[in-house]
N, CA, C and O of each residue as an XYZ file, in Angstrom:
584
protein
N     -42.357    -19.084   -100.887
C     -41.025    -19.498   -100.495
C     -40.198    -19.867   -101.724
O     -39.029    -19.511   -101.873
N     -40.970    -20.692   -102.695
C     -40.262    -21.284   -103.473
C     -39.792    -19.503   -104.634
O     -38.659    -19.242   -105.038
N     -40.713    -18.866   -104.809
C     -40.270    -17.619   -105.353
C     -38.944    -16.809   -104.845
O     -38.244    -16.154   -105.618
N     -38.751    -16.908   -103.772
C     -37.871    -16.304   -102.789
C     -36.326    -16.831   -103.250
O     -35.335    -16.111   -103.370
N     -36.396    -18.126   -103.447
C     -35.433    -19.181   -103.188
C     -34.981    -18.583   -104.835
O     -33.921    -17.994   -105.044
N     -35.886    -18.838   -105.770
C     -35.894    -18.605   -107.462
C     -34.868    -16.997   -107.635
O     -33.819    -17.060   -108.275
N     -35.264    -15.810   -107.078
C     -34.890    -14.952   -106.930
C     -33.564    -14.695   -106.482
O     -32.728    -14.040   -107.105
N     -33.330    -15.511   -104.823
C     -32.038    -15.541   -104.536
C     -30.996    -15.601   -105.597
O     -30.156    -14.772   -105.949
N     -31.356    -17.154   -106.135
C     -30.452    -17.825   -106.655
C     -29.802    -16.881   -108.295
O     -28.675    -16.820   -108.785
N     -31.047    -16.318   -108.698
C     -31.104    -15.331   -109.918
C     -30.101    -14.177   -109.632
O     -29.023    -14.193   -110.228
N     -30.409    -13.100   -108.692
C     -29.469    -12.327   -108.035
C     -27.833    -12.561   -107.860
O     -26.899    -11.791   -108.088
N     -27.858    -14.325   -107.220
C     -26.414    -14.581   -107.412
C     -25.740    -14.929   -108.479
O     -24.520    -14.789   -108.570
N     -26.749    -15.590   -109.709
C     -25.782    -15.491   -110.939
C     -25.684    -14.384   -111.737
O     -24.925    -14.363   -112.706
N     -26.668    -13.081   -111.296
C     -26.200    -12.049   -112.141
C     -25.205    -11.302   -111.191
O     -24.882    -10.128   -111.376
N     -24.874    -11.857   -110.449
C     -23.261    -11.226   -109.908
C     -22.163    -11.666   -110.309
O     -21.234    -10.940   -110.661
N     -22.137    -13.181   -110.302
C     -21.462    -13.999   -110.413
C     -20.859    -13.298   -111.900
O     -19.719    -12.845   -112.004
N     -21.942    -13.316   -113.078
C     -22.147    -12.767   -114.518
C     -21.297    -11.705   -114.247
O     -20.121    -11.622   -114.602
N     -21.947    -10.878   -113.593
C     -21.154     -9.499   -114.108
C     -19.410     -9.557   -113.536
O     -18.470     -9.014   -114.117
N     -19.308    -10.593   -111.905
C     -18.141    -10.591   -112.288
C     -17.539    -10.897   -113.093
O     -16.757    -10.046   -113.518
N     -17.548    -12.062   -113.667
C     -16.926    -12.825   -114.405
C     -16.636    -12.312   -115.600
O     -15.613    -12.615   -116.213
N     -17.788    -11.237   -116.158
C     -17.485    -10.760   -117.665
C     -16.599    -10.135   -118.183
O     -16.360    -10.095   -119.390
N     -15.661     -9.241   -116.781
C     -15.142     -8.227   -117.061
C     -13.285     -9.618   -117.537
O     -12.304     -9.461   -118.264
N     -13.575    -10.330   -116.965
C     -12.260    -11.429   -117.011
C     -12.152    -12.117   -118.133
O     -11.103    -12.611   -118.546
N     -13.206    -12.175   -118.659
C     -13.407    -12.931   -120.177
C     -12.459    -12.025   -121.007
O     -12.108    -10.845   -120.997
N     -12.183    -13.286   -121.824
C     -11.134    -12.951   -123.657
C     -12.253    -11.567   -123.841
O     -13.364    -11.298   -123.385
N     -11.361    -10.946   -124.692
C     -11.908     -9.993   -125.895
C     -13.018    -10.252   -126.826
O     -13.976     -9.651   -127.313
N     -12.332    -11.690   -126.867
C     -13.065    -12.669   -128.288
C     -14.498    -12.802   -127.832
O     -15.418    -12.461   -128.576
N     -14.739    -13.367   -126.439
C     -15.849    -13.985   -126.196
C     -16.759    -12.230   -125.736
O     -17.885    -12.122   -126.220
N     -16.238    -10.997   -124.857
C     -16.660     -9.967   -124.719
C     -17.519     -9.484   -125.847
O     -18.699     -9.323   -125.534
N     -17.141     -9.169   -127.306
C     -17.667     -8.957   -128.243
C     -18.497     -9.937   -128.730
O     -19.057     -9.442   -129.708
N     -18.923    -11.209   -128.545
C     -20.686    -11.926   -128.933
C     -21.612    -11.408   -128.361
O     -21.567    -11.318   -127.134
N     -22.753    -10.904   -129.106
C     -23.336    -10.227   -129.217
C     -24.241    -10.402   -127.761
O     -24.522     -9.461   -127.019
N     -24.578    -11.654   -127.566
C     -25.598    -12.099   -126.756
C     -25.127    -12.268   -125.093
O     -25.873    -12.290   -124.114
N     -23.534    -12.386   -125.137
C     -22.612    -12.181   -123.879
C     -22.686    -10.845   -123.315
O     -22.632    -10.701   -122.094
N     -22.839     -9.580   -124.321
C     -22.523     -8.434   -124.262
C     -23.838     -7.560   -123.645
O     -23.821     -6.543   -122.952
N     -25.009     -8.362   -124.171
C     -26.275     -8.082   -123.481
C     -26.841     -8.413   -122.482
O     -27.625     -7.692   -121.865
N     -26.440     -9.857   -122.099
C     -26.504    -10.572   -120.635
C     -25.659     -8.842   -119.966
O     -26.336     -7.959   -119.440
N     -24.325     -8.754   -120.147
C     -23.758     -8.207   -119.105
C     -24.111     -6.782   -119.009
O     -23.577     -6.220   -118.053
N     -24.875     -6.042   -119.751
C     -25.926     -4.509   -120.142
C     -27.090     -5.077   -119.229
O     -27.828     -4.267   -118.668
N     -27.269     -6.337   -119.071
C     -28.775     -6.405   -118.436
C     -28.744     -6.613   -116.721
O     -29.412     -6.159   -115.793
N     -27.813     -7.373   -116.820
C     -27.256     -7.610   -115.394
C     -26.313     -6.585   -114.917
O     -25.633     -7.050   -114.002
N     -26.011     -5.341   -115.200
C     -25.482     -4.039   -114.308
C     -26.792     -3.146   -114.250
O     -27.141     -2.338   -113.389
N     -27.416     -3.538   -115.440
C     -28.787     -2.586   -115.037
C     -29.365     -3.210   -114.125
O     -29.861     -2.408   -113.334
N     -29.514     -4.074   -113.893
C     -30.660     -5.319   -112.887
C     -29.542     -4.448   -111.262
O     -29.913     -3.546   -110.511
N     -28.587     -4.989   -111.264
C     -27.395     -4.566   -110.150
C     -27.769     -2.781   -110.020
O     -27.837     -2.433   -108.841
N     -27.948     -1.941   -110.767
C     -27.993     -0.439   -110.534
C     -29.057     -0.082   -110.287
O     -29.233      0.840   -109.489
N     -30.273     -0.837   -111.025
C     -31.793     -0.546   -110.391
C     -32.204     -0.873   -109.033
O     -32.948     -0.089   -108.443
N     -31.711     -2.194   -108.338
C     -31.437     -2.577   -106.872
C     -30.823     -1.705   -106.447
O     -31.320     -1.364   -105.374
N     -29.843     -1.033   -106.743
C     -28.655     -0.221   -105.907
C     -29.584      1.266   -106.013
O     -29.125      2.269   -105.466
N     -30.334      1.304   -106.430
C     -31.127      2.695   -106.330
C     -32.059      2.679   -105.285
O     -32.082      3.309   -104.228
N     -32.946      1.718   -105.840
C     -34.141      0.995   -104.920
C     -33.649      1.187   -103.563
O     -34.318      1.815   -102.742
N     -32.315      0.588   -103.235
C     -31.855      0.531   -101.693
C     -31.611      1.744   -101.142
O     -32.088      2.123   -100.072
N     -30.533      2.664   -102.176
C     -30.641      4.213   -101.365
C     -31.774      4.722   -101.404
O     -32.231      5.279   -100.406
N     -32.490      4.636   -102.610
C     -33.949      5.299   -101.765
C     -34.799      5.031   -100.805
O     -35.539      5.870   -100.290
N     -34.726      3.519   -100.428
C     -35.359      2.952    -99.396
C     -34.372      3.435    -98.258
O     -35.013      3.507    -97.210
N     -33.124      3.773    -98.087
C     -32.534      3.831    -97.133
C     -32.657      5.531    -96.576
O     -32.391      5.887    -95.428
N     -33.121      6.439    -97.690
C     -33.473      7.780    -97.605
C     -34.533      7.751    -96.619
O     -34.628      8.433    -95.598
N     -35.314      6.866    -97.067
C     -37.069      6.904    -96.578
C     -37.038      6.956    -95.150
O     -37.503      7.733    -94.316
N     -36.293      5.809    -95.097
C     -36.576      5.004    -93.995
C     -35.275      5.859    -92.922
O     -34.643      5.160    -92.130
N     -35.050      7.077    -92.995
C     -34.030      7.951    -91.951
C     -34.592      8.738    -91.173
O     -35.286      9.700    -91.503
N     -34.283      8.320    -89.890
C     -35.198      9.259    -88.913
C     -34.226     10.103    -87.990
O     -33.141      9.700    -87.571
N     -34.671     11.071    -87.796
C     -33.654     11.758    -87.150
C     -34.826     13.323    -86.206
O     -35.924     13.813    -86.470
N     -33.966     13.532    -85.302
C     -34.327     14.670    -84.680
C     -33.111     15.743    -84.392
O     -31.944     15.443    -84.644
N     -33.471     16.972    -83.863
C     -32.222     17.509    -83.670
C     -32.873     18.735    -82.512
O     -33.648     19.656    -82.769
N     -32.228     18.350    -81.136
C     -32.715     18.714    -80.418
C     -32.090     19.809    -79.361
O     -31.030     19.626    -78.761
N     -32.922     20.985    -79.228
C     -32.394     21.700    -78.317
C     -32.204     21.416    -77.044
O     -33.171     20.916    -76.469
N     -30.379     21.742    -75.889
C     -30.257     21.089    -75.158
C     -31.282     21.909    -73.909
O     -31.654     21.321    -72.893
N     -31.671     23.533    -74.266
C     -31.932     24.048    -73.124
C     -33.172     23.721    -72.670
O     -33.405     23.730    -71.461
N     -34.268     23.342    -73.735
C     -35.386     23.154    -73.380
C     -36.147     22.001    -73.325
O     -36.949     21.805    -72.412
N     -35.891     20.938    -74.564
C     -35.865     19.709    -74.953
C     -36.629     19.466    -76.198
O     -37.041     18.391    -76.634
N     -36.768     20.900    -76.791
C     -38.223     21.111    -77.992
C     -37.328     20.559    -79.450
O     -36.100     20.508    -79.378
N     -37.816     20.284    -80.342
C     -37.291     19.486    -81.386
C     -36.932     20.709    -82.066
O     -37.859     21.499    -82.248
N     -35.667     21.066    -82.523
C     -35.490     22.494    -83.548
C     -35.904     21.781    -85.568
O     -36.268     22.439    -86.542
N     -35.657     20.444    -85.465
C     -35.504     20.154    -86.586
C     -36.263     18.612    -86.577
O     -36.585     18.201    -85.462
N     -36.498     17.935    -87.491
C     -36.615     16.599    -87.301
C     -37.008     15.950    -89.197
O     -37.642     16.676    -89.963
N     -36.582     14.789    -89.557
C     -37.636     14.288    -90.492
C     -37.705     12.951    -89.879
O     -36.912     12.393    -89.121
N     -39.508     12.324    -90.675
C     -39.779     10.780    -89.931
C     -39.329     10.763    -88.448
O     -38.725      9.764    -88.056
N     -39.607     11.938    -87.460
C     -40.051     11.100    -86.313
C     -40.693     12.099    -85.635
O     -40.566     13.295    -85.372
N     -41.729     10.797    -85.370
C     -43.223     11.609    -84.944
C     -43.380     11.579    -83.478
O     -44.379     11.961    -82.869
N     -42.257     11.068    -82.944
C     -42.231     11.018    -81.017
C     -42.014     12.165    -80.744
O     -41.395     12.888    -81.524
N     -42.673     12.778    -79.066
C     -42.184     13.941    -78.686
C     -40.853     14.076    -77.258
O     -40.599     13.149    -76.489
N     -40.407     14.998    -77.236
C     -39.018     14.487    -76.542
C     -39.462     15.716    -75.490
O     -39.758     16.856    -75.846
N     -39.436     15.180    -74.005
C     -39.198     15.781    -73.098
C     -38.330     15.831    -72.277
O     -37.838     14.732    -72.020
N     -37.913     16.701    -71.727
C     -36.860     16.769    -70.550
C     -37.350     17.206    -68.996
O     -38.134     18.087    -68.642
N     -36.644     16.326    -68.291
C     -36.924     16.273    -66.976
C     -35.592     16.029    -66.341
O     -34.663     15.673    -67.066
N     -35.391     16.204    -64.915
C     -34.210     16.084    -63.989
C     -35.002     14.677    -62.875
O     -36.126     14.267    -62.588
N     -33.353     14.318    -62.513
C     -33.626     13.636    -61.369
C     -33.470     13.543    -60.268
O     -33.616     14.741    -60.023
N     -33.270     13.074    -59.245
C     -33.153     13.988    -57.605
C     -31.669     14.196    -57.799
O     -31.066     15.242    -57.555
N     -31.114     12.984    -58.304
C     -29.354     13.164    -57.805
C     -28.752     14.595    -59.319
O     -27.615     14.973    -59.603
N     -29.810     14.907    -59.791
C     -29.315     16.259    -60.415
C     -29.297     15.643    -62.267
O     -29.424     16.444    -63.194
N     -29.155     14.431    -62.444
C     -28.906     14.721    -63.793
C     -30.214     14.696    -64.631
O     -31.332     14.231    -64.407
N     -29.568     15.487    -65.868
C     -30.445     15.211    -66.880
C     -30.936     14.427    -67.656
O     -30.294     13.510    -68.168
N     -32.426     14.708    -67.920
C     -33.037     12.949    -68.720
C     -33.811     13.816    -70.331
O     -34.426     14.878    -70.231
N     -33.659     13.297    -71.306
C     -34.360     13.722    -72.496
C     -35.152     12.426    -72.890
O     -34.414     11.600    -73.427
N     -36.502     12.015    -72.760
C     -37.429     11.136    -72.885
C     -37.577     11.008    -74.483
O     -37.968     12.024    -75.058
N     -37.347     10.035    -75.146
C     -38.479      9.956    -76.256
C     -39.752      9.382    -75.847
O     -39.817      8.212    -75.471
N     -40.839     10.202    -75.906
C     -41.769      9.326    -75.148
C     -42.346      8.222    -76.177
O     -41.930      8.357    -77.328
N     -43.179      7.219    -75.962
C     -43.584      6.555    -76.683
C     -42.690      5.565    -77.822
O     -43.197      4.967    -78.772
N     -41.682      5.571    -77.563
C     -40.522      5.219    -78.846
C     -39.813      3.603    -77.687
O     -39.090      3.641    -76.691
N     -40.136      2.974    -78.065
C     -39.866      1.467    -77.383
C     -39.238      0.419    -78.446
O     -39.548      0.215    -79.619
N     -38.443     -0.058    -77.788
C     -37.810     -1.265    -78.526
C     -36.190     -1.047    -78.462
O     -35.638     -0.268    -77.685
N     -35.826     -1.507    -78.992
C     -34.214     -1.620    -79.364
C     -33.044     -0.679    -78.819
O     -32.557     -0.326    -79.893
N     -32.528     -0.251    -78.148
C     -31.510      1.059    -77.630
C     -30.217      1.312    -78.991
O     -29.633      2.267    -79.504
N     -30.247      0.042    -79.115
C     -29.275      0.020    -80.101
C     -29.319      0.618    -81.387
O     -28.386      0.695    -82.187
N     -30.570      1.067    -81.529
C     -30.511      1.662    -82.866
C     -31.045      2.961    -83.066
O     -31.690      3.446    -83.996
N     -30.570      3.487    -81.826
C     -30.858      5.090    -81.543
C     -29.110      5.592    -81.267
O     -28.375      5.347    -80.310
N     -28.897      6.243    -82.319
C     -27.419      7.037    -81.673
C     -27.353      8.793    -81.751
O     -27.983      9.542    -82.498
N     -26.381      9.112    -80.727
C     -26.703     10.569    -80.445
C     -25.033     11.200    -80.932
O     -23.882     11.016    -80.535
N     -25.838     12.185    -82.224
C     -24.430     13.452    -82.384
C     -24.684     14.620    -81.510
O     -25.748     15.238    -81.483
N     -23.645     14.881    -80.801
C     -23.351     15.904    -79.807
C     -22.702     17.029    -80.680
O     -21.742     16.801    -81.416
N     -23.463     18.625    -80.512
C     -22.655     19.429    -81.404
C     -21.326     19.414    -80.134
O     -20.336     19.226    -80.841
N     -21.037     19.471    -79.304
C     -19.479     19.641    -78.603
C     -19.634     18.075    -78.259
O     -20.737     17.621    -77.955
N     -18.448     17.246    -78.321
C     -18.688     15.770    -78.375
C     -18.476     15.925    -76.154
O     -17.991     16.774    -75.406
N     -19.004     14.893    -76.001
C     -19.356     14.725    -74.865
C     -19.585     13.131    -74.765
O     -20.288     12.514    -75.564
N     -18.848     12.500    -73.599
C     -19.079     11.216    -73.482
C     -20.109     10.782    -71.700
O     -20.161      9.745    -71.039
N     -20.635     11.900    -71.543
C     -21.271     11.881    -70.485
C     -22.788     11.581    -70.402
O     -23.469     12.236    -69.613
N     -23.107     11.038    -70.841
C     -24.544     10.451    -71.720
C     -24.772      9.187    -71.607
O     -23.809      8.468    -71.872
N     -25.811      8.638    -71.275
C     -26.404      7.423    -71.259
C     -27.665      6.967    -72.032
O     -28.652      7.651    -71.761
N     -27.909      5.791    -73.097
C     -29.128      5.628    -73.329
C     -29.266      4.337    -73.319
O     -28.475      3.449    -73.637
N     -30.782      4.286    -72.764
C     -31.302      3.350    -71.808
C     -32.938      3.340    -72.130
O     -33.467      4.271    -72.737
N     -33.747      2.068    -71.608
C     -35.169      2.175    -71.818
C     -36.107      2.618    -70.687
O     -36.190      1.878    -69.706
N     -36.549      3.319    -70.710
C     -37.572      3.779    -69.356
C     -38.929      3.494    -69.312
O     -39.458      2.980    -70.298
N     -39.262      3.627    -68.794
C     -40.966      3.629    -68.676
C     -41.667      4.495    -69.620
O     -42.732      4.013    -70.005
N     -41.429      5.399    -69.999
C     -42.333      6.297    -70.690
C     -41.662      6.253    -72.204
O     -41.937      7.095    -73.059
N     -40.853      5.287    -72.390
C     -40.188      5.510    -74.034
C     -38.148      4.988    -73.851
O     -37.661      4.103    -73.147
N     -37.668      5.663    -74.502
C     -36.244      5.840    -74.829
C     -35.717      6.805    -73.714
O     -36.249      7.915    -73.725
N     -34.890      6.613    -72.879
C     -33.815      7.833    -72.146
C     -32.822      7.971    -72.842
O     -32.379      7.189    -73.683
N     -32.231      9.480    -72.363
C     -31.073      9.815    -72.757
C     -30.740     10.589    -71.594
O     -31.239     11.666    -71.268
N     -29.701      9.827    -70.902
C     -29.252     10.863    -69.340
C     -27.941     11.231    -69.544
O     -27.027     10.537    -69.988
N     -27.917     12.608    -69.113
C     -26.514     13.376    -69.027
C     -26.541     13.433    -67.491
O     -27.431     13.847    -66.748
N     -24.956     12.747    -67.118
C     -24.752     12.966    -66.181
C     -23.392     14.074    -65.876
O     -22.243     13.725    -65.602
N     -24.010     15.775    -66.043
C     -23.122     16.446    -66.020
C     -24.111     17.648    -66.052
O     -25.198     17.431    -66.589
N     -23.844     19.041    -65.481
C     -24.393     20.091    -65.407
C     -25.083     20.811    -66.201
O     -24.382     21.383    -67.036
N     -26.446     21.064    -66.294
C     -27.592     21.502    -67.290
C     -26.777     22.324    -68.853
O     -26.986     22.178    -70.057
N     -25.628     23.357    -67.907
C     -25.386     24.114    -69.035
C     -24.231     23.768    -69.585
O     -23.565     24.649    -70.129
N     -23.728     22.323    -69.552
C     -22.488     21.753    -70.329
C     -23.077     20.988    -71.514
O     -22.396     20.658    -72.486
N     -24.534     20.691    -71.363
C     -25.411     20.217    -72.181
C     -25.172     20.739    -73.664
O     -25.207     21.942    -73.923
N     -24.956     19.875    -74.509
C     -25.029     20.833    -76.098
C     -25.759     20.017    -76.912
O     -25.852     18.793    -76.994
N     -26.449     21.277    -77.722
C     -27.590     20.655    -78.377
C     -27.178     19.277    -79.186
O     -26.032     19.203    -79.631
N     -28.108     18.176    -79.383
C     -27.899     17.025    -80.164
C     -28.973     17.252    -81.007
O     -29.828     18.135    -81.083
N     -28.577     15.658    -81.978
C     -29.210     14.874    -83.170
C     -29.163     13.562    -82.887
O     -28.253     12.742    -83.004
N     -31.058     13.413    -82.217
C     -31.333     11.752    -82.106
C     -31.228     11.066    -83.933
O     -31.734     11.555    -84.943
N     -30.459      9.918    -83.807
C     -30.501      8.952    -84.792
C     -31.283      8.022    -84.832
O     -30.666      7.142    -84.231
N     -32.292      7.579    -85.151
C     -33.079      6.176    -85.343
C     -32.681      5.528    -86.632
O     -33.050      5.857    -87.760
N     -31.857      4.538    -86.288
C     -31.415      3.415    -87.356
C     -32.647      2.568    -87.594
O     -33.031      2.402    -86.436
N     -33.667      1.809    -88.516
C     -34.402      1.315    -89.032
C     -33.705     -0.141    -89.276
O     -34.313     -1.022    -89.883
């Protein structure tokens, strides 16, 4: 904990630093030892800022799914399988099976945008119901936000 706290606090004065440097006199910019604090603290700031897009690469899950059948045409990082089934009153359901938790952090690109779609948690995983005729269906791209 106490490391955590040490770190925070480190992080906020090399922000604080790098703001501040660019506001400083000329005079004080050019000492030698001011000039290296602020070389060390944009590198410290750009090595985090890498770290994060690559962690944010990693960690992107996505599918991209055909509407006619429900088979995955594309996908990276996600290892659920997506089925499709109907329901008596006619509409369509695309299952992630096995994929539980959060609704909120699943979003769907429609190649023709369509607001006739529902997602919801089911029994067998994640739903996605279209309530509109099999062949108005256009293929999507499940999003899993992390």
């Amino acid at each position: 904990m106490a490391i955590l706290f040490v770190s925070i606090i480190l992080w906020i004065v090399i922000l604080i630093f790098n703001t501040i440097y660019s506001f400083l006199p000329s005079s004080l910019q050019g000492i030698l030892w001011i000039r290296i604090c602020a070389i060390l603290a944009a590198s410290i700031i750009l090595i985090f800022g890498i770290k994060d897009a690559a962690q944010d690469y990693k960690n992107y899950r996505f599918a991209y799914i055909s509407a006619k059948d429900g088979k995955i045409l594309q996908k990276k990082n996600f290892p659920w399988i997506v089925t499709k089934t109907k329901t008596s009153e006619g509409d369509i359901i695309y299952i992630i099976n096995e994929r539980y938790g959060d609704t909120s952090e699943i979003s769907l690109t429609l190649d023709n945008p369509n607001d006739k779609y529902k997602i919801y948690n089911a029994i067998d995983g994640v739903g996605v119901k279209f309530s509109c005729a099999d062949n108005e269906i256009p293929n999507f791209k499940i999003e899993i936000k992390k």
